[in-house]
C-alpha positions in Angstrom: 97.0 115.7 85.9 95.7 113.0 87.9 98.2 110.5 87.1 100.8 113.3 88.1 98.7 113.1 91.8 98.7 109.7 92.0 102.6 109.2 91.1 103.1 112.7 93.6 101.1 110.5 96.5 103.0 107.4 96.4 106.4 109.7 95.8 105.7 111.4 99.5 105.0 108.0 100.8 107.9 106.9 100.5 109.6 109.7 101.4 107.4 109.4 105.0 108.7 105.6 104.9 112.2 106.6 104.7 111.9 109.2 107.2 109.6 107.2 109.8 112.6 104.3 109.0 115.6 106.9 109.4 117.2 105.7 106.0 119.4 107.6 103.8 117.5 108.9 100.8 120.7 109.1 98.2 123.2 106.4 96.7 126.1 107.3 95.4 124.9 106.9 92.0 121.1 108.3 90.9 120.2 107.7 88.4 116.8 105.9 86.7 118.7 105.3 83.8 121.7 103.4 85.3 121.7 99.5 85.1 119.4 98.1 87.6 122.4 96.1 89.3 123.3 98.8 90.3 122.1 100.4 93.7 120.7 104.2 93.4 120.5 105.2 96.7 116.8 103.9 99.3 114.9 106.4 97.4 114.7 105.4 93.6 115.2 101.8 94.8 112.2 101.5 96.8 110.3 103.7 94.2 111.6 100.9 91.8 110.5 98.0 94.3 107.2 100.1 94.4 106.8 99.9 90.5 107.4 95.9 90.6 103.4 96.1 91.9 102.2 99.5 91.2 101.2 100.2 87.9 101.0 103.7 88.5 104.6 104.3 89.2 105.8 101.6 87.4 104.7 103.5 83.8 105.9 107.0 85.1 109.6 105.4 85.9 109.4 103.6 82.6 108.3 106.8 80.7 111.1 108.6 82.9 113.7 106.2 82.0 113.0 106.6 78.2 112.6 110.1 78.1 116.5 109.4 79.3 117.9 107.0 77.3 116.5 109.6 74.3 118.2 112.1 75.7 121.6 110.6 76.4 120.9 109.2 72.7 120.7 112.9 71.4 123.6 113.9 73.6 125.5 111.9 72.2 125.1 111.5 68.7 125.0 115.8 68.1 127.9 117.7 67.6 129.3 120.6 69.8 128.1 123.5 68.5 124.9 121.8 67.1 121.8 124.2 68.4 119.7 120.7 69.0 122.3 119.9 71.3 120.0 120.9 74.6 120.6 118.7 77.8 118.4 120.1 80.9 115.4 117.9 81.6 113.4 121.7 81.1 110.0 120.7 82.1 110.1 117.3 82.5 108.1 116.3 86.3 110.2 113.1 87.0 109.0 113.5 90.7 112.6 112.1 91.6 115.0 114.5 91.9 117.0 115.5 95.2 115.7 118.8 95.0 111.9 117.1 95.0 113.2 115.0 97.4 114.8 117.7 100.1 111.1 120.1 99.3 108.9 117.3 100.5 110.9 116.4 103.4 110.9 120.3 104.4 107.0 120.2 104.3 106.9 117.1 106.4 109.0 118.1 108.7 106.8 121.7 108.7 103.9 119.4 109.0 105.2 117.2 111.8 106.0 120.8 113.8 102.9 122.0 113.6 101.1 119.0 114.9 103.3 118.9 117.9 103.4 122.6 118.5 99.1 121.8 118.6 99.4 118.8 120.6 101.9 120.8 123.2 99.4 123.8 123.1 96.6 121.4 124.3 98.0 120.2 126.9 97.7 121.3 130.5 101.2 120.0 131.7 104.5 119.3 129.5 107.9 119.2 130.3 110.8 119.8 128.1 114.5 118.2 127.9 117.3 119.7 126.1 120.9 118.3 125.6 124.1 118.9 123.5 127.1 116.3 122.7 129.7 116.7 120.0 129.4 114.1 116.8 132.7 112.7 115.7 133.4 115.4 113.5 133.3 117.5 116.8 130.3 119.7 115.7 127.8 120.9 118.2 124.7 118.4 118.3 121.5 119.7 119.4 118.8 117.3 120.6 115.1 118.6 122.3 112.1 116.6 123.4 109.0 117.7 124.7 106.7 115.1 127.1 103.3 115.9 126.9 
């Protein structure tokens, strides 16, 4: 369990380093497993960049990227309608799926809200600015800032 926090900890910084750096989490390929020429997306990358001098991290995406290889192994050497033939990672906690990745920028996000809602509630004086403009796909953009 504590390994699981520490790899947990240094997956949400790097999801706050994304964010506080606006970059794109996903590639167009994601994978752990795919050659490491090849670029996954800022997320796994820097997570892999991380494991270059993390020992933590770097044994959790090693054991991830075995647990893979074994899979794709048993994939592919079982036949169709061979019960063994199972392909869902179950309950595997790779920490470094999109769906891990879009909950733990929901509860930052949450987090960040709250802390400015506070701030905003503390203050004696603030001001607020609101705007629209269309993007290029010519959808509606919203933008709202609050000076304290």
């Amino acid at each position: 369990m504590d390994a699981n926090r520490k790899v947990l900890k240094r997956v949400i910084d790097t999801v706050i380093l994304l964010g506080k750096q606006e970059q794109a989490f996903r590639g167009h390929r994601e994978s752990l497993a795919a050659d490491s020429s090849v670029n996954v997306g800022n997320f796994l990358e820097t997570l892999r960049f991380l494991a270059n001098y993390d020992e933590v991290i770097g044994a959790h995406l090693e054991k991830v990227e075995n647990e893979h290889r074994q899979r794709e192994e048993k994939k592919n050497g079982s036949k169709k309608g061979d019960p063994s033939r199972r392909f869902g990672r179950g309950s595997k906690l790779t920490f470094s799926s999109k769906d891990i990745q879009n909950q733990l920028t929901d509860i930052i996000s949450k987090e960040i809200v709250s802390e400015i809602v506070t701030l905003v509630n503390d203050c004696m004086a603030w001001a607020v600015i609101a705007d629209t403009t269309l993007d290029v796909a010519k959808h509606e953009q919203f933008s709202f800032c609050v000076r304290v």
